[in-house]
VMD Tcl script that draws the C-alpha trace (Angstrom):
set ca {
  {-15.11 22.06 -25.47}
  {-12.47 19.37 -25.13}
  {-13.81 15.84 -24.47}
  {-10.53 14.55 -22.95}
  {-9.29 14.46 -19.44}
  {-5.97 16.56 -18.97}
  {-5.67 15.33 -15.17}
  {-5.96 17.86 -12.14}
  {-3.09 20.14 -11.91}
  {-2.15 21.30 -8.32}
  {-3.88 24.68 -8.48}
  {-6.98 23.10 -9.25}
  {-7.66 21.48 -5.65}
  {-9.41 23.04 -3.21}
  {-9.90 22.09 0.46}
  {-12.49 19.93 1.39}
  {-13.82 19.28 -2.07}
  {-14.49 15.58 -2.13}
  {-14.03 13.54 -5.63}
  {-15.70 10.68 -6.53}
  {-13.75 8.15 -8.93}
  {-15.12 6.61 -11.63}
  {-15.26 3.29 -12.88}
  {-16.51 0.78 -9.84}
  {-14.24 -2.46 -10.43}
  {-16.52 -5.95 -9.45}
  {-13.38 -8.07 -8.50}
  {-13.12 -12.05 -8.70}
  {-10.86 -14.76 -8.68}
  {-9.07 -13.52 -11.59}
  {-7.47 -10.88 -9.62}
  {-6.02 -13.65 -6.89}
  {-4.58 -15.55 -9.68}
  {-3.09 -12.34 -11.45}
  {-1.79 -11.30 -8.15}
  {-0.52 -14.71 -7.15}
  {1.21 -14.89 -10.81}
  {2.94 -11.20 -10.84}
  {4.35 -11.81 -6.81}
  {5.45 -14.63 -4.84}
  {2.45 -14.30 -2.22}
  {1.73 -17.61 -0.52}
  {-0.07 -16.47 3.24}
  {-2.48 -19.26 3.45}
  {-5.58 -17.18 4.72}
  {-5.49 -15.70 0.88}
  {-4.32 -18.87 -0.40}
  {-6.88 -21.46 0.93}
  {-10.73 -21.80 1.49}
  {-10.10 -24.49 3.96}
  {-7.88 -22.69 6.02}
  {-9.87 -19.28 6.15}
  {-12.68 -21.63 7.28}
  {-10.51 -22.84 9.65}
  {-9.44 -19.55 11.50}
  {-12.87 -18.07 11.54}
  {-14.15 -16.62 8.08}
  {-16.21 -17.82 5.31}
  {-13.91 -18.22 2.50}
  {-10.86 -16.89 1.78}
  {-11.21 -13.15 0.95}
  {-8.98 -11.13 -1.80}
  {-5.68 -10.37 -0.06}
  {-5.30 -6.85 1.39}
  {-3.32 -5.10 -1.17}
  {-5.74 -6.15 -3.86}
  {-8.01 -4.07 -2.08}
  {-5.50 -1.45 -1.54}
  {-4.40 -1.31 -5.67}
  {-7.83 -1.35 -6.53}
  {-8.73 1.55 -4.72}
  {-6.01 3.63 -5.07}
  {-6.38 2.91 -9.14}
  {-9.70 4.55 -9.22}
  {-7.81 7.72 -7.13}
  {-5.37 8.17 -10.20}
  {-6.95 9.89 -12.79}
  {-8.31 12.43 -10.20}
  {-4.97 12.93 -7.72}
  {-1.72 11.88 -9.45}
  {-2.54 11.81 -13.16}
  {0.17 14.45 -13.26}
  {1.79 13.93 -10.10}
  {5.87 13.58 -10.03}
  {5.96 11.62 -7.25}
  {3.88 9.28 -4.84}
  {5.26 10.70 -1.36}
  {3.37 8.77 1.54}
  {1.30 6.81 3.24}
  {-0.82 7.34 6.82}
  {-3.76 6.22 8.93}
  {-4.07 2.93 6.52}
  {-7.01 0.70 8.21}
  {-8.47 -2.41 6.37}
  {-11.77 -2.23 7.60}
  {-13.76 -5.45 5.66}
  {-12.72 -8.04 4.17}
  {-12.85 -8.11 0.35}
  {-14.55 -11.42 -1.03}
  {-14.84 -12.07 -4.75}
  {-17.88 -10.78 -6.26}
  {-17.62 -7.50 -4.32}
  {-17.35 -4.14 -6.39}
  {-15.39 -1.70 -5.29}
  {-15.30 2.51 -5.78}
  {-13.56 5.00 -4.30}
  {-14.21 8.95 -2.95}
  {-11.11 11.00 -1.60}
  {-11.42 14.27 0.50}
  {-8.50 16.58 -0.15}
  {-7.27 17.42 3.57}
  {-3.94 19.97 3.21}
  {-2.43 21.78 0.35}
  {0.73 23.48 0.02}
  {2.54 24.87 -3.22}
  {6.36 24.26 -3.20}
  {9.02 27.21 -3.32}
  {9.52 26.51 -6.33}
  {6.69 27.71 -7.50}
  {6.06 24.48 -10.31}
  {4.72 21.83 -7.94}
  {2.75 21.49 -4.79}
  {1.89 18.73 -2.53}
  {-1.62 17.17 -2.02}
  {-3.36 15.80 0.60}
  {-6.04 13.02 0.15}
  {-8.18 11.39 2.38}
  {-9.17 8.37 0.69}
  {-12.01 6.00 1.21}
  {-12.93 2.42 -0.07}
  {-16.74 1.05 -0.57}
  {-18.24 -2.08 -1.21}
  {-21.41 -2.56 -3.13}
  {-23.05 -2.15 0.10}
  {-21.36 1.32 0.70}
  {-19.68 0.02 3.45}
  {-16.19 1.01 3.95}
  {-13.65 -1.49 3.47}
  {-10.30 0.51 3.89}
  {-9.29 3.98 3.75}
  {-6.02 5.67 4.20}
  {-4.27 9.58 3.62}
  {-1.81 10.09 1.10}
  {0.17 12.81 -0.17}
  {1.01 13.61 -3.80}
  {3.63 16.18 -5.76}
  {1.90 17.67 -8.63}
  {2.57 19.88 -10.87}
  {1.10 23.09 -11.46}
  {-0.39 23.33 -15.13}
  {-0.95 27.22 -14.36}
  {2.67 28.30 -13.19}
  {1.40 31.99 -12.65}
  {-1.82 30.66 -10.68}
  {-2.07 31.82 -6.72}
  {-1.18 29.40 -4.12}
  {-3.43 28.30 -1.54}
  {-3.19 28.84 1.65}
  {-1.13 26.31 3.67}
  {-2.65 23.64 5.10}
  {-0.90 20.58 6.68}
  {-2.76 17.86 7.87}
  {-1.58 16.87 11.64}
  {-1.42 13.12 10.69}
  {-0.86 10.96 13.89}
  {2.47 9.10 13.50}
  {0.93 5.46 14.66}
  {-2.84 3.99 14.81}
  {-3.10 2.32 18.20}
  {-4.36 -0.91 18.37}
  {-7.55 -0.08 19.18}
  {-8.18 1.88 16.14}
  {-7.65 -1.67 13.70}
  {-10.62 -3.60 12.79}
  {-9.80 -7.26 13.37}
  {-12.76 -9.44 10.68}
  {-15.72 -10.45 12.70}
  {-15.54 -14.40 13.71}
  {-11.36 -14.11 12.83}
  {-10.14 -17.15 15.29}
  {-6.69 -18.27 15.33}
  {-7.30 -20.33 18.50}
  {-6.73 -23.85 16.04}
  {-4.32 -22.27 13.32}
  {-2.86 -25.00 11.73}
  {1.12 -23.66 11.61}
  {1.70 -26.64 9.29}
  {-0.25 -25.43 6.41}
  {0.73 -21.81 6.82}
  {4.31 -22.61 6.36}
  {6.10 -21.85 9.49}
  {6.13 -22.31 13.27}
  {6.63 -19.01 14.72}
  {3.97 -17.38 16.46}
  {3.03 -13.82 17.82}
  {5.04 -14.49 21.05}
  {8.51 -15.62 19.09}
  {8.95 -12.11 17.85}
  {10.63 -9.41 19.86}
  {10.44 -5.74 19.88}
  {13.77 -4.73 18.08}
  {14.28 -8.08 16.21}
  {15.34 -7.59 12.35}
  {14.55 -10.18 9.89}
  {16.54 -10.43 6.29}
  {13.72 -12.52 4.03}
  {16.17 -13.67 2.31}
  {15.03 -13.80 -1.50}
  {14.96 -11.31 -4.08}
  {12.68 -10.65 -7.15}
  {14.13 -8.60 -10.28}
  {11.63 -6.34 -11.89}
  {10.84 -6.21 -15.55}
  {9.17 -3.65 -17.24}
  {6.35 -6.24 -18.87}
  {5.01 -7.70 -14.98}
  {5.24 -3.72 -13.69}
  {3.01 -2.78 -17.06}
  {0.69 -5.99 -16.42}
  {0.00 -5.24 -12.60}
  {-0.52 -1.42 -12.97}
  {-2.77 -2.09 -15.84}
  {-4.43 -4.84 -13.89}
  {-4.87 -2.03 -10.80}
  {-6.37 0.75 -13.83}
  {-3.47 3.04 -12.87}
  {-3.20 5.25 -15.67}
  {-0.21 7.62 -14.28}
  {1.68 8.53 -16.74}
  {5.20 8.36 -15.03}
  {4.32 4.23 -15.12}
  {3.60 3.90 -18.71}
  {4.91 7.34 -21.16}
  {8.62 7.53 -21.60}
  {8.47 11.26 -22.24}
  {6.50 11.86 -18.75}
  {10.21 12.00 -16.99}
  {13.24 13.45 -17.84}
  {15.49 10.27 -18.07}
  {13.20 8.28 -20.46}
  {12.71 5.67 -18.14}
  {9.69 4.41 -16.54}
  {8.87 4.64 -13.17}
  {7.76 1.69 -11.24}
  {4.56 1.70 -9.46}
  {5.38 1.97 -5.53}
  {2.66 -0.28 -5.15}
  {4.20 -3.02 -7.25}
  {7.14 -2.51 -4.88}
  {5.40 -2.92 -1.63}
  {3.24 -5.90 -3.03}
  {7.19 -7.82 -3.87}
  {8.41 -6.46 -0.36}
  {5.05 -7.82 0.68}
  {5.73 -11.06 -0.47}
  {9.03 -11.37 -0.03}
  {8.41 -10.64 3.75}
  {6.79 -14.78 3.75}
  {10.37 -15.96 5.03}
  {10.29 -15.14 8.08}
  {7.14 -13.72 8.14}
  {4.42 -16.36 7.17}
  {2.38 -15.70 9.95}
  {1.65 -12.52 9.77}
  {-1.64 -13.12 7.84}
  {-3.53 -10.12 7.97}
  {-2.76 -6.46 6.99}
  {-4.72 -4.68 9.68}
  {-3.32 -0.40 9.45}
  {-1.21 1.29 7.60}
  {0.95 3.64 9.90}
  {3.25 5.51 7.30}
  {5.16 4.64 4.11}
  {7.94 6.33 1.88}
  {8.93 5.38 -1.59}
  {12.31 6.71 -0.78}
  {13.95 6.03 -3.82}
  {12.17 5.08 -7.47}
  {12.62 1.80 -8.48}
  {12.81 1.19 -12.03}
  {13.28 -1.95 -14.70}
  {16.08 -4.22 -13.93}
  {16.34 -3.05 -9.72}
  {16.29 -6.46 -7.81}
  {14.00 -5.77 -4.73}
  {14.81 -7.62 -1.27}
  {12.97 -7.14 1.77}
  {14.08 -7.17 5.82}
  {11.63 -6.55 8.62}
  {12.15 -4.67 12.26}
  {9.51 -5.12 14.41}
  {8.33 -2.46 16.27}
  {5.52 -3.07 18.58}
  {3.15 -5.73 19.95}
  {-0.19 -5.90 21.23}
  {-2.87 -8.06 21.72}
  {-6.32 -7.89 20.70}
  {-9.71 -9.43 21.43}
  {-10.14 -11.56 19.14}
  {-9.19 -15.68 20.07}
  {-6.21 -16.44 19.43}
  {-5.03 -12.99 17.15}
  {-2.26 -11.10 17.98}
  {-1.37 -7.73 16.63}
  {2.17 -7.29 15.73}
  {3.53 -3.52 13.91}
  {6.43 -4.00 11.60}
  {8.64 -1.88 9.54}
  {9.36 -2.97 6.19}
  {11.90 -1.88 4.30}
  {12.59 -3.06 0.42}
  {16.11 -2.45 -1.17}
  {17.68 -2.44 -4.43}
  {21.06 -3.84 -3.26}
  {23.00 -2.69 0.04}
  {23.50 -4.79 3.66}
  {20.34 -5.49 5.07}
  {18.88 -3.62 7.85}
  {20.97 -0.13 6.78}
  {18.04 2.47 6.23}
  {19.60 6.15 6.71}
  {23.07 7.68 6.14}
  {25.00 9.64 8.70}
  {23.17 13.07 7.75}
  {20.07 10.73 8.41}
  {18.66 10.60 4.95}
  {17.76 7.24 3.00}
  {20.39 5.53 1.70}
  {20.32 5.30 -2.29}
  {19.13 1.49 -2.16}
  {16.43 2.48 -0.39}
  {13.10 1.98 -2.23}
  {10.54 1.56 0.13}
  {9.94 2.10 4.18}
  {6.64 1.02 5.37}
  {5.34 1.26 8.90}
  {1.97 -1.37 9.30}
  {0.26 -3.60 11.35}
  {-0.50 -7.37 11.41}
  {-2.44 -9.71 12.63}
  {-0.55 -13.24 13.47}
  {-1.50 -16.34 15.52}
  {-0.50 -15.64 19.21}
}
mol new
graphics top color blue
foreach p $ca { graphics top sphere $p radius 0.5 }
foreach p [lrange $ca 0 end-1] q [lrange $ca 1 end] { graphics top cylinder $p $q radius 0.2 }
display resetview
């Protein structure tokens, strides 16, 4: 009996079968400071004791997408060991905060299943869920994953799509308990706009750009425990190359997304994403914003804002889709989320 892990192949998912990941992850400081060093993030609720304790919180928790690579590591060698592509993102919600000292695992649900015509791959449907050492949730989100079959002569499953609502409403988003923003000091967080500067429809080019080399994709993908192969095995795709983590992508876009954006603290839901195009070494990633939506919530002072953003690999800002309405080339990532800001 073999002792190593081959990864899932598509026909071995079944519906409803939950999977528990191994390896709980107890995160600490080390993993702002790794974050901090691989991408230019400088939002001051992540940055700053003082100035969580100033809007509301005890500390300054990890920032959301530490949370977010840290759970979806655990999901890897269960869901995309042998995937051949990351295809999307829905129903994201940040549900705690994420302080250091917490430990983290991670439990997905497969949801929908559906073999592709050609009969090598099919796409998977996870439901996946974040716990503290509490086994409260702290985020979960659905995404969906190409995989190859190992078994090219094995049945396909019956068909099921998950009917994935296209946005959360703002109801849905769990604002942290005691967040204030009613004395948010606009000084220390960089910039002066506020929840009611932004319109619906505005686009915002950030500006800066950030060229990725293969070491820093390595480090952070390592530093998440992603193990897909596509990130680390030359022979896993047929150009040689090696593909860059989408998360490393939308952590730069992320970042990046500070000019213009500094206010836009929190990372409340997670509406959709696409890594339209696969970034690889040597791709310079800039960022530009559209926001879509507004609300207000009931928290003091917090404002809800949804934004689209979009990270390219050259191209004019703010082109997403060519005339037959398919991403354009440059097109890396398009990512549909919520925020909380100041109002």
């Amino acid at each position: 009996m073999s002792k190593t892990n081959r990864g899932r192949f598509f026909e071995d998912y079944q519906l409803g079968e939950v999977l528990h990941h191994a390896v709980p992850r107890t995160v600490g400081e080390g993993e702002r400071a790794l974050y901090h060093a691989l991408y230019p993030a400088r939002h001051a609720l992540y940055s700053a004791d003082s100035f969580a304790q100033s809007s509301g919180l005890k500390a300054s928790p990890l920032d959301d997408l530490i949370a977010f690579h840290i759970v979806f590591g655990k999901t890897v060698p269960d869901v995309s060991l042998n995937a051949v592509a990351n295809l999307g993102y829905a129903q994201g919600r940040w549900l705690l905060p994420v302080w250091p000292g917490d430990t983290l695992r991670a439990e997905s649900e497969v949801i929908g299943l559906k073999q592709n015509s050609n009969g090598k791959t099919g796409v998977v449907w996870v439901r996946t869920t974040g716990l503290n050492q509490h086994n409260e949730k702290v985020l979960e989100y659905v995404r969906w994953v190409m995989v190859r079959k190992g078994n090219l002569d094995a049945a396909a499953p019956e068909t099921t799509v998950p009917d994935l609502p296209d946005v959360l409403t703002v109801e849905q988003l769990r604002v942290p308990e005691g967040l204030d923003f009613t004395h948010y000091d606009f000084a220390h967080a960089g910039e002066p706009h506020r929840w009611g500067d932004y319109e619906v429809g505005e686009k915002i080019d950030h500006v800066d750009g950030v060229t990725v080399e293969e070491a820093e994709h390595m480090i952070a993908t390592r530093l998440w425990q992603n193990t897909a192969k596509v990130h680390f095995d030359t022979s896993a795709r047929p150009d040689g190359s090696r593909l860059i983590y989408g998360g490393h992508v939308i952590s730069m876009a992320r970042a990046l997304s500070f000019n213009g954006l500094a206010n836009a603290q929190m990372i409340a839901g997670l509406n959709g994403g696409a890594h339209a195009n696969p970034c690889l070494s040597g791709d310079t990633i800039r960022a530009w914003t559209e926001v879509l939506d507004k609300a207000e919530t009931a928290a003091p002072g917090v404002g809800a804002i949804r934004l689209r953003l979009v990270a390219t690999k050259g191209g004019a800002p703010f082109e997403l889709r060519d005339e037959a309405g398919k991403y354009r080339p440059e097109v890396l990532l398009d990512l549909d989320y919520w925020a909380l800001m100041p109002r």
